[in-house]
C-alpha positions in Angstrom: 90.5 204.8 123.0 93.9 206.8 123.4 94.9 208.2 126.7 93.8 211.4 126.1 90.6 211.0 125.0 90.4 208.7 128.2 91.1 211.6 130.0 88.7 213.8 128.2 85.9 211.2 129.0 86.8 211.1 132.2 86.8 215.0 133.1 84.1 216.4 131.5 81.1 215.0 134.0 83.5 216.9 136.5 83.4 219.9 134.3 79.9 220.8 133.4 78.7 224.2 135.2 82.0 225.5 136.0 84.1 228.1 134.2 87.5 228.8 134.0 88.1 232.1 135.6 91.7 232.3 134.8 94.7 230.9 132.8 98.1 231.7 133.2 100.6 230.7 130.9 104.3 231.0 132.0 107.5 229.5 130.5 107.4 226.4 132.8 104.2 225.7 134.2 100.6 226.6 133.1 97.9 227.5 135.6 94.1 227.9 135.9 91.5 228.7 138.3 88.1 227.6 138.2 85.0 229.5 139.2 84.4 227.5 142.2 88.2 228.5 143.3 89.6 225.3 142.7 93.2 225.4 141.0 95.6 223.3 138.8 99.0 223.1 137.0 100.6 221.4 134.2 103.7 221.7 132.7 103.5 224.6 129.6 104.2 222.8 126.6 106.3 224.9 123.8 107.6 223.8 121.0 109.3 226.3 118.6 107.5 227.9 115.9 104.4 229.8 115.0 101.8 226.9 115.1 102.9 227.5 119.1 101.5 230.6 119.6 97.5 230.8 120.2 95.7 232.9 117.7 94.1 236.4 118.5 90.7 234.9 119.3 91.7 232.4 121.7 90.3 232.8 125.1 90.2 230.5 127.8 88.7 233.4 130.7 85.3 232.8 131.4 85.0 229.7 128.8 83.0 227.0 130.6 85.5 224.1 131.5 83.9 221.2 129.6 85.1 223.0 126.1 88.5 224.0 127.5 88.9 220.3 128.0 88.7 219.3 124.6 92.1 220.5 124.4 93.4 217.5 125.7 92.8 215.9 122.4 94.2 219.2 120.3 97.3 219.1 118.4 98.0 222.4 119.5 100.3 222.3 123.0 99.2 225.2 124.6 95.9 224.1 124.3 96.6 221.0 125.7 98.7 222.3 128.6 96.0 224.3 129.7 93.5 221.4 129.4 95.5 219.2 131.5 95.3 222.5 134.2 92.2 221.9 133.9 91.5 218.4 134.9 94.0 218.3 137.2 92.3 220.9 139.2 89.5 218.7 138.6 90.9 215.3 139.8 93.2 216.1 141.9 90.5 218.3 144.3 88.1 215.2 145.0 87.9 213.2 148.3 90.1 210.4 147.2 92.4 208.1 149.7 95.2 210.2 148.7 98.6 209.3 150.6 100.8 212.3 151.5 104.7 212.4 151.5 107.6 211.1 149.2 106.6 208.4 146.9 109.8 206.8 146.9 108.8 205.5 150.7 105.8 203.8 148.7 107.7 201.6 146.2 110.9 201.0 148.3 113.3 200.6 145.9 115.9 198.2 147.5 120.0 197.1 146.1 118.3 194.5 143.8 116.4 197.0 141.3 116.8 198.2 138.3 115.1 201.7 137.8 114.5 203.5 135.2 113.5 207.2 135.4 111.8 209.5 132.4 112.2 212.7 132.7 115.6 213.9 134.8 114.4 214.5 138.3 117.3 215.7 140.2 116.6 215.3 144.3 115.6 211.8 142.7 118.5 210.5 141.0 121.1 211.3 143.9 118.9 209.4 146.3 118.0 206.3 144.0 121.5 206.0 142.9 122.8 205.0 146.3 120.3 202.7 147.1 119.5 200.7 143.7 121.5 198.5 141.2 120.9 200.3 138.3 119.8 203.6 137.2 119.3 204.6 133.9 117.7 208.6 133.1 115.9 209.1 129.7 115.7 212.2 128.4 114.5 214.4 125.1 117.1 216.4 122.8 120.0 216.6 121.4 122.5 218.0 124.2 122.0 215.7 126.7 123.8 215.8 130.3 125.8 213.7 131.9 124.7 210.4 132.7 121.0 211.0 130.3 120.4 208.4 127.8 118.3 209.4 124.6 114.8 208.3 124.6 115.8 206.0 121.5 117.6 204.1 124.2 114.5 203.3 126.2 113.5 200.0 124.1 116.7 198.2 125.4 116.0 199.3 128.8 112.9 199.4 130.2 111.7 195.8 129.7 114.7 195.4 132.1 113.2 198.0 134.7 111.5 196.6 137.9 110.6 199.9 138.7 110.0 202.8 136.8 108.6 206.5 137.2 107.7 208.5 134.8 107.2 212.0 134.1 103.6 213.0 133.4 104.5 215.7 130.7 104.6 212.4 128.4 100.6 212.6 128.9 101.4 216.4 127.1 103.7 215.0 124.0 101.8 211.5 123.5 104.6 209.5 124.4 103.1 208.2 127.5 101.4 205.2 126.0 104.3 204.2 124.2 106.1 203.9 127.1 104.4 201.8 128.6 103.7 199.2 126.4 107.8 198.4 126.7 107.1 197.9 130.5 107.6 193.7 131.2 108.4 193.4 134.7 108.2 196.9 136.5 106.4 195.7 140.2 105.8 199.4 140.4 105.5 202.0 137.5 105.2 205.3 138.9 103.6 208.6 137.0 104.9 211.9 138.9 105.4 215.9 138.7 102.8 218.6 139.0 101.2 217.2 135.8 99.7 214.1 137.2 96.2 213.7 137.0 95.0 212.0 139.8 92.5 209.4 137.6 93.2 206.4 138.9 89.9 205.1 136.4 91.7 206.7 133.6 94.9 204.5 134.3 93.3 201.3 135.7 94.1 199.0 132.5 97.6 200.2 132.7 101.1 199.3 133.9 100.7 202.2 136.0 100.8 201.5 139.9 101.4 204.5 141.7 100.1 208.6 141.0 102.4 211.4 142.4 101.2 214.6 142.0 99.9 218.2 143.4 96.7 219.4 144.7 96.7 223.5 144.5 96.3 224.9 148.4 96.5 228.5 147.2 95.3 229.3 143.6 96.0 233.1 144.2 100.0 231.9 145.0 100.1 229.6 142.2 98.7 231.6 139.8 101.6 234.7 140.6 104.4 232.1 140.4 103.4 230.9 137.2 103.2 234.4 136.0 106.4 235.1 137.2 108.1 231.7 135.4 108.8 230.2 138.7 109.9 226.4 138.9 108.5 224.0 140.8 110.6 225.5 143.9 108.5 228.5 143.5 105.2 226.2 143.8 106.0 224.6 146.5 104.5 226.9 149.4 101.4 227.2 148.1 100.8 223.0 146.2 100.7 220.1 148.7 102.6 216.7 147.6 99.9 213.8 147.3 99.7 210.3 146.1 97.4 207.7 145.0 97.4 204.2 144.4 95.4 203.0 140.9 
């Protein structure tokens, strides 16, 4: 079964009875709010083109949850960016033994690893990169930065890794699984960003270690900054950091 439909499986009991009240689609982050007021976020996938766009009759407003879901396994993105919203504020509201603060202090990378990091997280590189051997930052496209390496560069890399983190807009563009079958002798292999679902049964026969995500404090903030095409900057007052070990 493929990640996504593990997700699917693992959602919809969490799903049935509710509705999705609203869904907000803004240029970096998608947001929805169920009818019981619980919230979540996932990075708005777009990819250029007209299959992109959702046709006239899509709704998602008052569409019970469990069928919104099924976008997870869509090949349309906005779909599945809105899906993800949707178990996210699923998973990522229950009474877990979540663990608050940076996860960095939970793996403890130390002068003897080699990291490597998909997805270019700023306030990340310039604190791993004094404190680890090696640091190598994957990244999608054709202009890349300074100091990215393409994702075709990953294969000669990551079996190298002892730890790695991950960013969960993989789960969005199917790359995720790929990923980690290159992983060999990661002791930690971190998923993080608002996207993470926090599923720990969902990612139990996986390399994964370690969940960093959001849980949505204030759906009615959220929900504006989205609309307005905030970053996660603009998030921040109204999401609360959490963790959680698989």
């Amino acid at each position: 079964m493929k990640l996504e439909e593990r997700l699917l499986h693992a959602a919809l009991p969490l799903a049935r009875g509710k509705l999705v009240e609203r869904a907000v689609i803004g240029l970096g982050y998608t947001a929805i709010e169920l009818s019981d007021r619980r919230a979540g976020v996932a990075y708005t996938l777009f990819e250029p083109g007209c299959c992109s766009y959702l046709p006239p009759e899509v709704s998602f407003r008052q569409r019970p949850a469990d069928l919104v879901l099924r976008g997870l396994t869509s090949p349309q993105p906005l779909e599945g960016s809105v899906a993800l919203a949707v178990a996210n504020a699923l998973f990522n509201s229950r009474d877990l033994p979540f663990l608050e603060g940076d996860p960095l202090e939970l793996i403890r990378p130390g002068p003897e690893d080699e990291v490597a990091m998909i997805g270019f997280f700023e306030p990340l590189v310039k604190r791993l990169s004094r404190r680890v051997r090696h640091l190598w930052v994957f990244e999608r496209g054709d202009h890349l930065g300074p100091g990215l390496l393409p994702e075709t560069e990953m294969p000669v890399f990551l079996p190298r890794a002892t730890l790695i983190l991950i960013t969960s807009v993989t789960i969005l563009n199917r790359t995720l699984e790929d990923i980690l079958a290159q992983v060999q002798r990661a002791r930690e292999v971190v998923l993080l960003g608002p996207s993470t679902p926090m599923a720990p049964e969902v990612f139990g026969d996986t390399p994964v270690s370690l969940l960093s995500g959001i849980r949505v404090r204030d759906p009615e903030g959220v929900l504006q900054a989205v609309a307005e095409a905030k970053g996660f900057p603009g998030l921040k007052p109204y999401v609360e950091k959490i963790n959680l070990r698989v």
